[in-house]
N, C-alpha and C positions, 0 to 999 in steps of 0.2 A: 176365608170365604171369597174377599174382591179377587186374592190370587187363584183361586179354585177357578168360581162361578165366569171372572170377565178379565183374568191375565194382565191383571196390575195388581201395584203391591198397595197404592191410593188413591183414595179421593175426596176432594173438599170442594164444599162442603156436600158430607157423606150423605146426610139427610137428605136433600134434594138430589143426587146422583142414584139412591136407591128408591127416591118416590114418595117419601114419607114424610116429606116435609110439613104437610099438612099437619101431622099429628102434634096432640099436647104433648107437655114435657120435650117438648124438642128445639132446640135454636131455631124461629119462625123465621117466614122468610124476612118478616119486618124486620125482626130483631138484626138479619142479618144487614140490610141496610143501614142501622145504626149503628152497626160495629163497624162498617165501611166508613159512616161518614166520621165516627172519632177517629179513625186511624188517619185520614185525609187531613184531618185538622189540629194535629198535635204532630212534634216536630220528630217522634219515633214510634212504635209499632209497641215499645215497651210503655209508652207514656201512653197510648190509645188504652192500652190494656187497665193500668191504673185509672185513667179517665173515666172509663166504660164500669168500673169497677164503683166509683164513685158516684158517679150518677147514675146509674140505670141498675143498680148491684145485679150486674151480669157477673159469672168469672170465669172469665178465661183467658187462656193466656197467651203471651205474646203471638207465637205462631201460628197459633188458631186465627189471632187476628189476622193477620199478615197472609191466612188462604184465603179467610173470609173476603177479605178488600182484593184482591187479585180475581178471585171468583166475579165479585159484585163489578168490580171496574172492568173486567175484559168480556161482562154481558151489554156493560153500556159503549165500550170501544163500537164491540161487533157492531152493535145497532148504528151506532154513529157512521161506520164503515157504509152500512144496508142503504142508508137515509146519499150517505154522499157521491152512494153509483148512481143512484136514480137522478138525483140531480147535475151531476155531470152527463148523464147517458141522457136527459132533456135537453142536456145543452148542444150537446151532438146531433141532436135529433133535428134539433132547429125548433122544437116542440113549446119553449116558454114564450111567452106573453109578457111583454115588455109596455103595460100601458102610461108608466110614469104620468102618473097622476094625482102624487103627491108633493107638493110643494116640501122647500127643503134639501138634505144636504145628508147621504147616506157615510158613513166613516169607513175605511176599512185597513185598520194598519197592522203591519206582520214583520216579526224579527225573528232571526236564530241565534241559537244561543246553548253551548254546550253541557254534555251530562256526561259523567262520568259512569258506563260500564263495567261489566264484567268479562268482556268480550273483545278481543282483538279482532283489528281488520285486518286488511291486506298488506295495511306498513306498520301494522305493532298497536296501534294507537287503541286506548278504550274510548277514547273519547267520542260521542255522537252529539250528534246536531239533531237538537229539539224546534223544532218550526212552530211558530205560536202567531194567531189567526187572533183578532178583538175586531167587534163591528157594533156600531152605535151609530146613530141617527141625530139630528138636529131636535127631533120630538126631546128627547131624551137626554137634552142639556138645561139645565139652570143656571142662568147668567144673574149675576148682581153686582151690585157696587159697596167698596167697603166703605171705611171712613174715610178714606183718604180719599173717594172718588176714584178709585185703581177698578176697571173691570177685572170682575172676578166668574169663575166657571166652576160648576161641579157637572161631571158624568152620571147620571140617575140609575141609567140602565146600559147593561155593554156585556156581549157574552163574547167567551173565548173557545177557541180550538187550537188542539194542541196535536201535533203527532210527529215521532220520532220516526225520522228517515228522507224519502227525497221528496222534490216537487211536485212530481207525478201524481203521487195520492194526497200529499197533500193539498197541493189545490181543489181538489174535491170536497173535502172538508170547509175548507175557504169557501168556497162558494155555494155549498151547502145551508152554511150560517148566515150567509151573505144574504140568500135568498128567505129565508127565514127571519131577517131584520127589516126585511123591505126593498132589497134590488131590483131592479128592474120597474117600481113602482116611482121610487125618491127622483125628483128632475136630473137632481145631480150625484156621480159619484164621485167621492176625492178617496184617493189610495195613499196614505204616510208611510215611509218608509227610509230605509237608510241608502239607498237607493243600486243594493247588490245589484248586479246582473241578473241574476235568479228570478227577483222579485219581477224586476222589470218586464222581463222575458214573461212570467206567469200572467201578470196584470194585463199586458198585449192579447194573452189569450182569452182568459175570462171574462176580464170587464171590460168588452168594449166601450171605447168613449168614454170613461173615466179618467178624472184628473190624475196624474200621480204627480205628487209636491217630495221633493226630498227633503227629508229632515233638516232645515237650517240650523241648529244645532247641531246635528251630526256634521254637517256640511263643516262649520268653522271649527268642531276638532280639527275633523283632517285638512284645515289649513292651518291651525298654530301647529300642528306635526309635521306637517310640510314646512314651517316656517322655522322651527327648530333645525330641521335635519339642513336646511339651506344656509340657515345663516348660525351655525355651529353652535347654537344654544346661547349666541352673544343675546340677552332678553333687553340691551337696548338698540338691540335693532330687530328681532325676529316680531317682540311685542306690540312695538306700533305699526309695523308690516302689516301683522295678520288683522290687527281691527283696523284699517286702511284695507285691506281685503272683502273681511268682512260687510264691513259696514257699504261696499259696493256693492256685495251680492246682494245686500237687502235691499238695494235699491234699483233691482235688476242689470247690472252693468255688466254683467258676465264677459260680454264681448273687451268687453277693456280690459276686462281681469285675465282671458284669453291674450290678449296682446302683450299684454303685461309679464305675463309668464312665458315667452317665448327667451325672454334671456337666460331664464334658468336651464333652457331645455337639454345644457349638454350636463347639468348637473348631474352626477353621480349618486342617487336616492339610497340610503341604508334602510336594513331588513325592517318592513312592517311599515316602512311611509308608503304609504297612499302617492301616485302621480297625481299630483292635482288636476296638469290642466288635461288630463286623458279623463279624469274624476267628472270634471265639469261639463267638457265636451261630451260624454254620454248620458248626462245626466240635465244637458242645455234647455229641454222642452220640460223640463220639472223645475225650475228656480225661477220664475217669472214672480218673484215674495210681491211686490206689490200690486199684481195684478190679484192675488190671492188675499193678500190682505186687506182689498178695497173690495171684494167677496162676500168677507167676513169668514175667510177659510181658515182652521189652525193650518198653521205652516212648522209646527213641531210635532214628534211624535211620542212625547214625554207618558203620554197612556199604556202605551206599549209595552215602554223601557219600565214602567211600574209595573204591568202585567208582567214579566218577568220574573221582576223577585217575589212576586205574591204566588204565580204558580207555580215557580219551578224552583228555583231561588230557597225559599220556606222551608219549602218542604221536602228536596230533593238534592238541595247540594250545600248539606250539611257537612259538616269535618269528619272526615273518613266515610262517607258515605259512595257507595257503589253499587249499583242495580243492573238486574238482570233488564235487558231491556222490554220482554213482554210484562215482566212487573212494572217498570218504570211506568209503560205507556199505559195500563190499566189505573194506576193511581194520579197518572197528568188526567185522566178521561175524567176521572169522578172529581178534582179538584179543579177543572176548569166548571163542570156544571156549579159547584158548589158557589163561586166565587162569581157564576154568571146568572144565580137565582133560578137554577134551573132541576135543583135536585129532587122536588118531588115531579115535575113533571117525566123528566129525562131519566131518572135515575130508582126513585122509588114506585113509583108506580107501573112502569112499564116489567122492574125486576119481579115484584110481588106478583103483581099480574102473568108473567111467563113461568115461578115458578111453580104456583097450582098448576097452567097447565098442565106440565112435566109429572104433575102429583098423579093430576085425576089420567092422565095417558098410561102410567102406571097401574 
């Protein structure tokens, strides 16, 4: 009848494609939500199924699950997509209101970080780059002290964006969320980062006048990797190099660390070292650590690097695991809301809500 009546051979979920979702006896659209969010939250499509089957004595089976969650996650992409024109097309416009009027300290830090495909590009590679967005506020931290008298922090609240592909639309997203946490309101913004070129380049566009700090941790990897490849892995000399390095950057010295590095400069760097002092000098207006740490700014972006393996990581790049990429970015959509406490707002109520309408337009 789908190949007669409308010249395809499928479609899922069929209920809602012919209208009749509404009806009893049918997988509602609720129901479908649930099945979205087990399959987001267990480490296979097979285990959602079993899950789903245990709690909620649904049954169905793996595949079914696997349209259901592709259906449900590529209605909250699109919207997510709707939400991050309008807000880039405001920022074009010159159109938002910037009354920063809130005391305080907006976060905004973003990594990439690879997904294994089913899809070659241009030079063979399946491999794609996932862009991951996390924004949190100063509201939104609990500071305490342990026994020991050690400041300690927890993050309360922090939502993520996620999407597979370039800058372009991704920053839209980015600033989407961005504006949606409080930008433009919070005195100040601080950008954490590893400090790509990409990033930096994005951050220049969107948030004006916003700190951006490089991850001082990332920073003194790629100086004990620089200090390996320099001093041939002899570790008593490469080791106390790099924290004599280090421990200047954190004291803002960069300029000495620049001087300092000019005798390596005919050194011959091996594949995958980082040029330090090209690293630093573009990255010079972001390491100013004690000016940031007399702030009270984090100067790591260790939130980040966890948001990673919580949403991508988990549940996405498992042993043998390889995605189509419009699956991929349907299932990062509904496991960033999940993990940013956003699933009834974002994700169930808006699906339920659009799919009556589809019912009663029927």
């Amino acid at each position: 009848m789908l190949w007669e009546k409308y010249g395809i051979k499928s479609a899922a979920p069929l209920d809602s494609y012919l209208g009749v979702a509404g009806l009893p006896f049918k997988i509602t659209p609720s129901a479908m939500v649930k099945i979205a969010y087990w399959a987001q939250n267990q480490s296979s499509y097979q285990r959602a199924e079993d899950a789903i089957s245990e709690a909620m004595h649904i049954n169905v089976n793996d595949d079914t699950v696997r349209q259901v969650t592709n259906y449900v996650g590529n209605a909250v992409f699109l919207n997510d997509c709707r939400r991050a024109e309008e807000a880039y097309a405001g920022l074009e416009r010159c159109k938002m209101e910037f009354p920063c009027d809130k005391k305080g300290v907006i976060y905004i830090e973003t990594d990439g970080a690879a997904l294994n495909t089913r899809t070659k590009d241009d030079e063979g590679s399946t491999w794609r780059e996932n862009k991951l967005g996390e924004v949190f506020t100063t509201d939104n931290i609990h500071f305490w002290n342990n026994s020991r008298g050690e400041r300690q922090h927890q993050i309360t609240k922090k939502e993520y964006v996620s999407y597979i592909g370039g800058v372009t639309e991704f920053k839209k997203h980015l600033l989407a969320c961005a504006i949606r946490n409080g930008y433009g309101r919070f005195k100040e913004t601080v950008v954490l980062s590893d400090g790509a070129t990409w990033i930096r380049n994005m951050v220049g566009e969107i948030f004006h006048g916003a700190q951006q700090i490089l991850d001082y941790y990332h920073l003194c990897e790629n100086v004990n990797g620089y200090a390996k490849d320099i001093f041939n892995m002899n570790e008593s000399k490469y080791k106390p190099w790099a924290a004599d390095v280090c421990d200047a950057l954190r004291k803002s010295q960069h300029e000495k660390v620049l001087r300092d590095l000019k005798q390596f400069s005919s050194k011959r760097l091996g594949n995958g070292t980082v040029n330090l002092y090209t690293y630093i000098s573009n990255n010079a207006s972001n390491i100013d650590y004690v000016t940031y740490e007399s702030k009270g700014y984090f100067i790591g972006s260790g939130a980040i690097e966890s948001g990673n393996k919580t949403i991508l990581q988990d549940r996405l790049k498992r042993a043998g695991m390889r995605w189509n990429v419009a699956t991929a970015q349907a299932m990062l959509s509904l496991k960033t809301k999940a993990e940013s406490g956003l699933w009834f707002t974002d994700v169930e109520m808006p699906f339920v809500n659009q799919c009556f309408a589809l019912s009663e337009m029927a």
